[in-house]
C-alpha positions as CSV (number, residue, x, y, z in Angstrom):
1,X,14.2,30.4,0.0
2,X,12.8,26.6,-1.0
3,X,12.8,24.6,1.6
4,X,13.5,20.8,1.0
5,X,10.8,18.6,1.0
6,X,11.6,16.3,3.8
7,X,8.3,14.1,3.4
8,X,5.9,13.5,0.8
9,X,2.3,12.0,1.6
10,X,0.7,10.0,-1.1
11,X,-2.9,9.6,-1.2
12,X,-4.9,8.2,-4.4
13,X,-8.3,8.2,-4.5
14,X,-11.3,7.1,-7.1
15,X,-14.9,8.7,-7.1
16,X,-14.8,8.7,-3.2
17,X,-15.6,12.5,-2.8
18,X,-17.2,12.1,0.0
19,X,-14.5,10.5,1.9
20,X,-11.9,12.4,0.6
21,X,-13.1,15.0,2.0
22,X,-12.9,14.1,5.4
23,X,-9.9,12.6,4.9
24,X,-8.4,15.8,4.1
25,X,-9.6,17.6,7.0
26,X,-7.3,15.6,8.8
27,X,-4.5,15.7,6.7
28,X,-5.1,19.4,7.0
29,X,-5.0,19.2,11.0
30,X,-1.2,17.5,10.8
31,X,0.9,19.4,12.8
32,X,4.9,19.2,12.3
33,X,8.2,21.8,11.7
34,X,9.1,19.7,8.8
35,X,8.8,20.5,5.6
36,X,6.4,18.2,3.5
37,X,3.9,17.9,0.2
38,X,1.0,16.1,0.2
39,X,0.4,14.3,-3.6
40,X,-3.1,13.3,-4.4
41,X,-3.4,10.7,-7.3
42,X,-7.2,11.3,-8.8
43,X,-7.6,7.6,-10.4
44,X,-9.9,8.2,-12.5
45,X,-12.6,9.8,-10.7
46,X,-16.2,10.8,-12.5
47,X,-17.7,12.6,-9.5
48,X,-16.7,15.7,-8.0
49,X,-13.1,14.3,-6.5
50,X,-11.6,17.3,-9.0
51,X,-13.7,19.8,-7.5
52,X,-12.4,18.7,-4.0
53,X,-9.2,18.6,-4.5
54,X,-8.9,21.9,-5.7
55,X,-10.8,24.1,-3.2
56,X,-8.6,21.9,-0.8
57,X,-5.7,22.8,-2.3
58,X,-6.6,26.8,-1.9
59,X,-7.3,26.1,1.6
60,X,-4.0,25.1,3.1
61,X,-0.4,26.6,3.3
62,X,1.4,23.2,2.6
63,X,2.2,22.4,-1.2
64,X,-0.7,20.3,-2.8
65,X,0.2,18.2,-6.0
66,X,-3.0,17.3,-7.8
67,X,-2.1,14.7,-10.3
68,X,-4.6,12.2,-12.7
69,X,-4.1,8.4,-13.5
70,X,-7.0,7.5,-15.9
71,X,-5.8,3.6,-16.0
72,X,-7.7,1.9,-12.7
73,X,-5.0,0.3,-11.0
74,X,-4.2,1.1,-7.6
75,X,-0.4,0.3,-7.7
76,X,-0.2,2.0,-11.3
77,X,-1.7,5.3,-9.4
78,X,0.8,4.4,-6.4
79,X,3.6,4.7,-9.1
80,X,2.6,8.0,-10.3
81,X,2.2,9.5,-7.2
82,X,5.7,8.5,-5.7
83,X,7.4,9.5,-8.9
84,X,6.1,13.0,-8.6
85,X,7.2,13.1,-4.9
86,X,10.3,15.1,-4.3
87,X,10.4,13.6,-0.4
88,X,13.4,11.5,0.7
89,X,10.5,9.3,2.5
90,X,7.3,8.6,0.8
91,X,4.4,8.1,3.0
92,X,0.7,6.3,1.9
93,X,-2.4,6.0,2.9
94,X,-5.6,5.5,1.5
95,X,-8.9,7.9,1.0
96,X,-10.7,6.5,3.7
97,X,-8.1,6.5,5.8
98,X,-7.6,9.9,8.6
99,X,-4.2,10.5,10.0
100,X,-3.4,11.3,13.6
101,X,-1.7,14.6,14.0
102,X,1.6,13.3,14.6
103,X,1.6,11.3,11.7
104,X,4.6,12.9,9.6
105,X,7.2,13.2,12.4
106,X,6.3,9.6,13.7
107,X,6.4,8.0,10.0
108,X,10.0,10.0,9.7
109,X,11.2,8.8,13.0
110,X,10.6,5.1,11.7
111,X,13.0,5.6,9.1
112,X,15.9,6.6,11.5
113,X,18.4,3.4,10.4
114,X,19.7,4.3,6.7
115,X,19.4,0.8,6.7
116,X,15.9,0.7,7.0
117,X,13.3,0.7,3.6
118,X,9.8,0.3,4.0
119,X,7.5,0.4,7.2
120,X,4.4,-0.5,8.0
121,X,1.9,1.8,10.5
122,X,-1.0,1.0,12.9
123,X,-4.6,1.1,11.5
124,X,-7.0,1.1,13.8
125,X,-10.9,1.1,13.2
126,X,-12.7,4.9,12.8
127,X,-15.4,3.2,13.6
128,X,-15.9,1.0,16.1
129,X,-19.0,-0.8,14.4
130,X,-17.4,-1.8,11.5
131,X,-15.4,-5.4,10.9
132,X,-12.2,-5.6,12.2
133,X,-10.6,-6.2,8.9
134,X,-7.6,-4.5,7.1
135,X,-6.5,-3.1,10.3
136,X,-3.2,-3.7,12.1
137,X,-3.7,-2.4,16.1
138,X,-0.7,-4.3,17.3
139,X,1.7,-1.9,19.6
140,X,4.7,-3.8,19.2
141,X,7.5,-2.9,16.8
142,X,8.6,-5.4,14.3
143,X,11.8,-5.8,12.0
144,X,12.2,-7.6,8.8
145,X,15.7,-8.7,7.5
146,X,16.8,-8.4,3.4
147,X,15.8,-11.7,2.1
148,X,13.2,-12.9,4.5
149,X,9.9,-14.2,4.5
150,X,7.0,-11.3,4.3
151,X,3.6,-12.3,5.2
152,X,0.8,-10.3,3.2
153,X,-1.3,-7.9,6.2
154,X,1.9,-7.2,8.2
155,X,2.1,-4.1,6.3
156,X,-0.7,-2.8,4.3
157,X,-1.2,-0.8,2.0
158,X,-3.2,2.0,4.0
159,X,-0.2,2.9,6.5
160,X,3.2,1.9,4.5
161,X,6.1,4.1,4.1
162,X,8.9,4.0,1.8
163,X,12.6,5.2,1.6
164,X,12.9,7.1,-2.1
165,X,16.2,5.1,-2.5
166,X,14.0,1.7,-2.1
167,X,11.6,2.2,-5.2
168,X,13.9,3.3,-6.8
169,X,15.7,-0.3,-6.1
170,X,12.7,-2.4,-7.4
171,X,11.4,0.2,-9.9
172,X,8.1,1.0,-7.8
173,X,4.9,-0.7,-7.6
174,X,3.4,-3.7,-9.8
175,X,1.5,-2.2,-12.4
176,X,-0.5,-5.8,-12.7
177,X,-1.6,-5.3,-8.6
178,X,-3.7,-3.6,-6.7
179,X,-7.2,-2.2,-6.1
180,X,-8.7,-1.8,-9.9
181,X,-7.0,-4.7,-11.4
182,X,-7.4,-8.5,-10.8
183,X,-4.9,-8.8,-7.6
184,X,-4.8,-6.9,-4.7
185,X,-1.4,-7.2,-2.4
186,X,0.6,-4.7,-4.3
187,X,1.9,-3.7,-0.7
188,X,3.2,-6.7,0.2
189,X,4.3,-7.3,-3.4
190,X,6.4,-4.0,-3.1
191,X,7.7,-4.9,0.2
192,X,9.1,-8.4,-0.5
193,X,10.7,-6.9,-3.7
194,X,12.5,-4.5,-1.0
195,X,13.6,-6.9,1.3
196,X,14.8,-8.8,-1.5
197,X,16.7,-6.1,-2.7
198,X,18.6,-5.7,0.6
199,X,16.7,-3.5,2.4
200,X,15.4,-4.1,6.5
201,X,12.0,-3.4,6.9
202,X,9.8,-2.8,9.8
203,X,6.2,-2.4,11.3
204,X,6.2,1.1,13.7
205,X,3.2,1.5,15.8
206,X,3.7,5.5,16.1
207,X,2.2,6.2,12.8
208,X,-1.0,5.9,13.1
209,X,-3.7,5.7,10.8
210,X,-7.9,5.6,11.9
211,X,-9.8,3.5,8.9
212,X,-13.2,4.5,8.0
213,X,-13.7,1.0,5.7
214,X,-17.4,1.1,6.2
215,X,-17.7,-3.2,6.3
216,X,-19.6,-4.9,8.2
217,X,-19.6,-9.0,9.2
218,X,-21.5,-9.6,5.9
219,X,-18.9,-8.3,3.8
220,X,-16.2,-10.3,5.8
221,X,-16.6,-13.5,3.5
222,X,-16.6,-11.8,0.1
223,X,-14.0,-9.5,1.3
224,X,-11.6,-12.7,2.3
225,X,-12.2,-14.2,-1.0
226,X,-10.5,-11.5,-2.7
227,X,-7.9,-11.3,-0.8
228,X,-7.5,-15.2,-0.5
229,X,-7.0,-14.9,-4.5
230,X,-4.6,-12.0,-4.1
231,X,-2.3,-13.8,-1.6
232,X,-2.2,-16.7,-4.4
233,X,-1.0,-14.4,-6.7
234,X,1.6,-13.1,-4.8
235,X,2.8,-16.5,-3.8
236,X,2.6,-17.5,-7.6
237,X,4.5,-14.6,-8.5
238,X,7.4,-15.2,-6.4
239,X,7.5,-19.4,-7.3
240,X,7.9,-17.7,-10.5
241,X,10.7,-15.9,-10.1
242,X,14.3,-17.8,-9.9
243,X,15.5,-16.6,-7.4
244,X,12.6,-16.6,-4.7
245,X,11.0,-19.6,-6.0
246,X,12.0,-22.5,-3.6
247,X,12.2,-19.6,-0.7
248,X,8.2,-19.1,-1.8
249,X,7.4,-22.6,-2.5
250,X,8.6,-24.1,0.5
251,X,6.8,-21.4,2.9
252,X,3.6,-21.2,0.7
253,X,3.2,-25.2,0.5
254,X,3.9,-25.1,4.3
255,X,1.8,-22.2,5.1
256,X,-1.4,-24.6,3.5
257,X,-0.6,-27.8,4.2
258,X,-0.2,-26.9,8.1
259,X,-2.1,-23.8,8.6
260,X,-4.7,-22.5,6.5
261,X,-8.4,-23.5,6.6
262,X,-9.7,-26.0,3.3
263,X,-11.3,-22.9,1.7
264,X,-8.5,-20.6,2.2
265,X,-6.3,-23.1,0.6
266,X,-8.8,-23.9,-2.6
267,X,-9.1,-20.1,-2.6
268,X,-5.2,-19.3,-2.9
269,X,-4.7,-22.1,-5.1
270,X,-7.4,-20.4,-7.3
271,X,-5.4,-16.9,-7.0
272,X,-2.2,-18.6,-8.3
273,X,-3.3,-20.7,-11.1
274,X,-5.3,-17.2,-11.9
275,X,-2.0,-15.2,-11.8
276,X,-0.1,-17.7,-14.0
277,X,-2.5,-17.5,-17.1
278,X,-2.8,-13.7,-16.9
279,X,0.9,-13.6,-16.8
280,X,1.1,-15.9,-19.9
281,X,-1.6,-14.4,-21.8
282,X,0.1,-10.6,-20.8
283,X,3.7,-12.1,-21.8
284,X,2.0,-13.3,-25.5
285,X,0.1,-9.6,-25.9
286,X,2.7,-6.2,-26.2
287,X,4.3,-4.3,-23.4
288,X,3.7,-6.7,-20.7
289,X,6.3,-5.7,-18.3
290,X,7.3,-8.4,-15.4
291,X,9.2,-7.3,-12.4
């Protein structure tokens, strides 16, 4: 007799064989009584990430879905992952990311409150050495109410959790966002959709995630750029929309007129004006879809 897929663990992945490997040797080492799939999104890999995946797959006892997303495009390959998923909650992480063994049952204790629709995970460093960037170490629980204000690195996109019922709400991730494309910040894109859309959020410390980014202090600068031109985008997306835009505008404005350093500012400023052409110019070509 089937069992019903309580879980589903959504990884995608892009000519990181290496990594994946590893990464896999963890997920492999999970240990939980629940019944759960692990999807693997192959974005368009040209090394041996195929080749990987399916001695992987031969290896274990869990259900492996190997499934291919040529289009680059992190929250496009997101979108094909979760759609495949036959979990009630819908985990993520990244390929250089390696889950602690309690991972599934933690990420499925988050989720306890029907009420809750997306959660955010600890990442800590793998290693050490490396910049202490995209990580998340805090150990105190967080909750966000429907309609607030979500700050882009509160939940990221290497430890985030869904409820099924909540991208299904806001029709999944932005196609336009995400590793592969010009923005980045499809996490906190999907999240403020959610919360929008009436759902609590939260940030759970139990799931826990080690990241194996591999940057060091040099990469810091060019690193915060991109993301400085992502978090503009995001911003600009929401000003665009009428019914977060003078929620966005007044927080954004604040948030660089108080806060933010001169470059930061210049550098989201940047990331908006960037976002509003590319939506115009997408809006003039076919099939640009706007969420």
């Amino acid at each position: 007799m089937n069992c019903r897929i309580s879980i589903s663990l959504v990884i995608c992945t892009r000519n990181r064989a290496q990594q994946l490997n590893i990464c896999l040797d963890y997920i492999a080492a999970l240990k939980t009584s629940t019944p759960w799939e692990l999807i693997v999104v192959d974005n368009g890999s040209s090394d041996s990430t195929s080749h990987v995946l399916r001695e992987f797959a031969r290896s274990v006892s869990f259900p492996v879905i190997i499934l291919n997303e040529p289009v680059p495009g992190l929250g496009r390959a997101r979108n094909r992952g979760w759609r495949a998923a036959t979990g009630e909650i819908i985990a993520f992480t990244d390929d250089d990311c390696y889950v602690l063994p309690d991972f599934l049952d933690s990420a499925l204790g988050a989720f306890a409150d029907p009420t809750i629709g997306y959660c955010g995970g600890r990442i800590k460093l793998y290693d050490i050495s490396d910049y202490p960037i995209t990580i998340n170490e805090s150990a105190v629980p967080e909750f966000f109410p429907p309609s607030g204000y979500f700050a882009t690195g509160v939940i990221q996109g290497a430890n985030m959790i869904f409820r099924r019922a909540a991208l299904v709400d806001i029709g999944g991730f932005d196609n336009c966002f995400g590793h592969g494309t010009r923005f980045c910040c499809e996490d906190a894109d999907a999240c403020t959709r959610a919360s929008f859309a009436g759902w609590w959020g939260a940030y759970a410390p139990g799931p826990t995630v080690l990241h194996a980014h591999g940057r060091k202090a040099g990469d810091a600068i060019t690193l915060r750029r991109r993301y400085g031109i992502a978090d503009g985008a995001y911003a600009a997306k929401f000003i665009l929309r009428r019914n977060t835009r003078r929620f966005f505008a007044r927080r954004w404005c604040a948030y660089l007129a108080r806060s933010a350093p001169r470059r930061e500012c210049i550098t989201q400023i940047e990331g908006a004006i960037r976002y509003c052409f590319y939506r115009v110019f997408k809006t003039l070509g076919a099939g640009f879809k706007y969420h």
